[in-house]
C-alpha positions, 0 to 999 in steps of 0.5 A, spaced: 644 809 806 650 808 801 650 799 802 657 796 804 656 788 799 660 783 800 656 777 796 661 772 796 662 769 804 663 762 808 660 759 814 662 752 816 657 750 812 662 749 807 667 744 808 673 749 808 669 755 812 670 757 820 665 760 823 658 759 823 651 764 819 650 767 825 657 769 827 658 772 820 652 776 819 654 780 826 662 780 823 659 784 817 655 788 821 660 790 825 664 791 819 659 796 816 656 791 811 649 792 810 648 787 804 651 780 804 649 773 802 652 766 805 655 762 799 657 756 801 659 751 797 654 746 795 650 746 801 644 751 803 644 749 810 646 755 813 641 760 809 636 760 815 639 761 820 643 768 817 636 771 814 634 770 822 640 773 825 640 778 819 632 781 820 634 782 827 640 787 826 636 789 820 640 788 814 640 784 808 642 777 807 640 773 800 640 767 800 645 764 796 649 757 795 656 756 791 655 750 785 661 746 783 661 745 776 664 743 769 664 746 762 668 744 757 672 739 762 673 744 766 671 746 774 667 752 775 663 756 780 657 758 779 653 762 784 646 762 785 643 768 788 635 770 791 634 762 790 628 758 794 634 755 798 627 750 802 627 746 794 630 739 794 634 740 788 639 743 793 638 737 797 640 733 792 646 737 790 649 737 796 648 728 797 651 727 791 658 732 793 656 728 799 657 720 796 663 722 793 667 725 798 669 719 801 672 715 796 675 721 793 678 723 800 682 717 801 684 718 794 687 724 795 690 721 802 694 716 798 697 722 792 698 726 797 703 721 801 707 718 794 709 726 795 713 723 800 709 724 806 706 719 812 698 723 814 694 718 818 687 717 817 686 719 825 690 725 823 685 727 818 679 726 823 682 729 828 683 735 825 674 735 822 671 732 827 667 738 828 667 739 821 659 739 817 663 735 812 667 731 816 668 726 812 671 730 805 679 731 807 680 737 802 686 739 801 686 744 806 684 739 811 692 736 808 695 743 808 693 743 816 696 736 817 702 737 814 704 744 816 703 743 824 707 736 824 714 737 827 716 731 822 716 735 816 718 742 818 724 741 813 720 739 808 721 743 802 715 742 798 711 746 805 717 751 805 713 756 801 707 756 806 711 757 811 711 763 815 715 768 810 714 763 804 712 765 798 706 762 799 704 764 806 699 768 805 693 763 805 698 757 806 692 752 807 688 755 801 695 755 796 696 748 799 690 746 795 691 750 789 698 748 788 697 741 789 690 738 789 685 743 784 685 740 778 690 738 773 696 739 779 699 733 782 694 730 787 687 732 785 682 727 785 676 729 780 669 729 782 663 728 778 661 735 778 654 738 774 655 741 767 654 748 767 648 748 764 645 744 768 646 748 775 645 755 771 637 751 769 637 749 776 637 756 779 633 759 774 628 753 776 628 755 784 627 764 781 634 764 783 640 768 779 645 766 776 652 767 777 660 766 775 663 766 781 671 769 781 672 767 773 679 769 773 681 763 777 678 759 772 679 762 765 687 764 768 689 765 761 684 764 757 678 770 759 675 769 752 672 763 754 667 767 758 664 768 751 662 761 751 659 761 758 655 767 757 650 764 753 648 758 757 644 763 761 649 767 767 646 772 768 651 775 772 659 775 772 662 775 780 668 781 777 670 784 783 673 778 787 679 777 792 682 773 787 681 779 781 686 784 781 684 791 778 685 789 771 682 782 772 676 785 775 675 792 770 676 786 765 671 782 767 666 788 768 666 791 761 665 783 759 659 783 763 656 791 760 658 788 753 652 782 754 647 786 759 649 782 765 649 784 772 657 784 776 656 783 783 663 783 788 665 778 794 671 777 798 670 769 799 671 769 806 672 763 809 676 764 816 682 760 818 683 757 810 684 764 807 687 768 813 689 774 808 682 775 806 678 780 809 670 781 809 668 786 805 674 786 800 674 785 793 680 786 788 687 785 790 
């Protein structure tokens, strides 16, 4: 049998993920995906429950998670894959996110409002109530609010995620890229992990180490990938809905050059990213 991969999927575990493990593992099923991990973002909570759903359809589902992480002052990625996912270091990754999600919110409430808006903290609320991180308003969760409220359908700062816009593609999603990620206007910075450090972690819980999506990241600078590489990755996430296909071959030779593994996933995550498929890679 020729495996069908998609390495890089989001459960509603993850605080900008739809659907639940068990509905993704049949999704990939359907789809004639036969080898997948569920990579939330620094949670592990729904590892268990896509294993189940993925050994009663007889498919291969590894447990994986998605770490936020900083090196040379700059967020990164990284996946861990085949990790013992019961350990509480994971535990503990996820309650620091956690502690932090409150205050960094509400921070990003008052940058996104001196942009000339007026988003409630009810609005916010009403739109997460039934999110497992309800409390962590991402820019996503901003980009809903403001992209379905009537009041600033003339907003010319929303024109581009609207239909027909430049940005429309994945409007929630580019929202927060535009203006919440690091280094844009409305970005609240959290206190991430050093690189290193999630990497040992991994390693720790016999789990591998890779970075996940680095064209985003490194955007103009990929050569830094040479100083990653030695703190220990052992894979590099090449194939990526982020890549295009140079960006992905780019990366690829990067991994072979340094005897790593490449690995490819979609990061699919439903509703925030709606022009990204299950299964798909390169642009």
């Amino acid at each position: 049998m020729v495996n069908k991969i998609d390495l890089h999927i989001h459960s509603c575990y993850s605080e900008d993920g739809e659907y639940t493990p068990s509905d993704l593992v049949q999704m990939c099923n359907d789809a004639g995906i036969n080898l997948m991990a569920i990579a939330d973002h620094n949670c592990v909570k729904g590892v268990g429950e896509a294993a189940e759903k993925a050994k009663n359809l007889q498919m291969r589902c590894y447990s994986a998670i998605e770490i936020d992480c900083i090196f040379n002052n700059i967020n990164f990625h990284v996946l861990g894959y085949d990790i013992d996912y019961k350990s509480s270091d994971f535990e503990d990754i996820e309650q620091n996110i956690r502690k932090q999600c409150i205050h960094t919110s509400k921070e990003r409430l008052k940058l996104i409002n001196k942009l000339g808006f007026d988003v409630t903290e009810d609005e916010l609320n009403a739109i997460n109530a039934n999110n497992y991180w309800s409390e962590h308003w991402t820019g996503e969760v901003f980009a809903e609010a403001l992209l379905n409220n009537d009041k600033y359908l003339k907003s010319k700062i929303l024109m581009p995620y609207r239909n027909g816009g430049s940005r429309s593609d994945n409007p929630y999603v580019n929202f927060y890229w535009d203006y919440c990620s690091q280094g844009k206007a409305c970005f609240a910075k959290m206190a991430y992990p050093d690189m290193h450090d999630v990497i040992d972690i991994i390693h720790r819980n016999k789990g591998r180490a890779v970075l996940a999506h680095p064209g985003v990241n490194l955007k103009d600078n990929f050569n830094m990938v040479e100083e990653i590489i030695p703190l220990g990755i052992d894979g590099i996430e090449a194939f990526s809905s982020y890549h295009d296909v140079d960006t992905a071959y780019w990366f690829s030779r990067k991994a072979r050059e340094h005897s790593l593994f490449v690995t490819q996933g979609s990061d699919f995550h439903g509703k925030t990213k709606p022009s990204i498929k299950l299964g798909c890679y390169a642009k």
